[in-house]
Each structure stands twice: as C-alpha cells, then as structure tokens.
C-alpha angles and dihedrals in degrees: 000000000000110000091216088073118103104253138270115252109225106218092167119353110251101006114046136037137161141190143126125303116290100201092123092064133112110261087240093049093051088048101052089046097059084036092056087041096048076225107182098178125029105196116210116201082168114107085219109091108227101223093193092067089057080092112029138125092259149048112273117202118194109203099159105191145162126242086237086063103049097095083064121116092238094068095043087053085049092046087046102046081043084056107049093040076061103052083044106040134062091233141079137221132227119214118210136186134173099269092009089234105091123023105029095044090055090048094043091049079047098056081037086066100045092049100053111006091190101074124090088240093187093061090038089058096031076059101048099036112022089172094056101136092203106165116260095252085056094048079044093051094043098053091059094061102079 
C-alpha cells in the first residue's frame, strides 16, 4: 500500500477498517490495499461512484447517504447482513465515507455491535477514532446500545 495514504483505521484486525473515501487513489493503490487486507466488501456511504472498484477482487456495495438518513433501516439491515458475511466468511471489509468521520464511523460501530453485541461500541470507536464528528443523534443512538 502506498505509505502517503492517510491511514487505515483497524476496528478489528482482520475483519473490520475504516477510513475516508479513497476515490482519489491510484487503482493500484486501491488494489494492493483490498488485496493486504484480504477485503471482500468495500462499503461506500459517498455519493461519488468509485469506477476503479466495477472490477475488483471484492463486493462493492454503493449505499450514498446522508448523515440525516442513517438512522434509517435500511442502514441498520445493511450493518446486520455486513456483520454476519463477516463472522462466516475468511475476509474483511473496509467502510468508507467522504471525510471518514461521520457516516462510516456510525456504520462501522454499527457492524461492531452486531458482531459482538457485548462491547460498549461507543467507547471501542471513541478509542480507536477520538476525532470521530458523528452527529449528536448518532453518539445518542450508540450509547443505548450497551
């Protein structure tokens, strides 16, 4: 992976990143990277379709959303079915949203939960990404959930 990149946020080793969107990457780049990270879904909250992941090693799901809608179902079916391909399945998935602070960090303490319903999530992601800027009605529905 090229070392210029902002980082990879490592929610749970080997099953589980997050970050901003990386549509501006190299295809290579963006390659490498799902192949180091044996990523089988790459999950888009953007509105802007990456065109480099049509023919990549993984499943790429497209959900553009705003931060207002995800509180939708939608988005808590998508979070469940993400959670349970990775609990089956040998490969990760890697979440990405325009800036990588809102969006994605809700729906990756989202696929935390489901995947181990146990774990204070709020306090996991608050760990890993202090300056998460999930909105205050996220933060609100997270801390409910333990």
């Amino acid at each position: 992976m090229n070392q210029s990149r902002n980082k990879i946020n490592t929610i749970i080793d080997g099953k589980l990143y997050q970050r901003g969107q990386i549509l501006s990457w190299k295809r290579l780049d963006k390659y490498n990277l799902i192949k180091e990270l044996n990523v089988g879904i790459v999950v888009n909250f953007w509105p802007k379709l990456d065109p480099d992941m049509s023919d990549m090693p993984c499943w790429y799901w497209y959900l553009p959303c705003s931060s207002e809608r995800m509180l939708d179902n939608k988005v808590f079916r998508m979070a469940h079915t993400l959670s349970n391909l990775l609990m089956k399945n040998d490969f990760s998935a890697l979440i990405l949203c325009e800036a990588g602070a809102t969006r994605s960090v809700f729906f990756t303490a989202l696929v935390l939960h489901y995947m181990d319903n146990d774990l204070f999530v709020l306090r996991h992601i608050e760990t890993i990404l202090p300056k998460h800027k999930m909105k205050s009605y996220m933060v609100d529905y997270l801390r409910q959930l333990k």
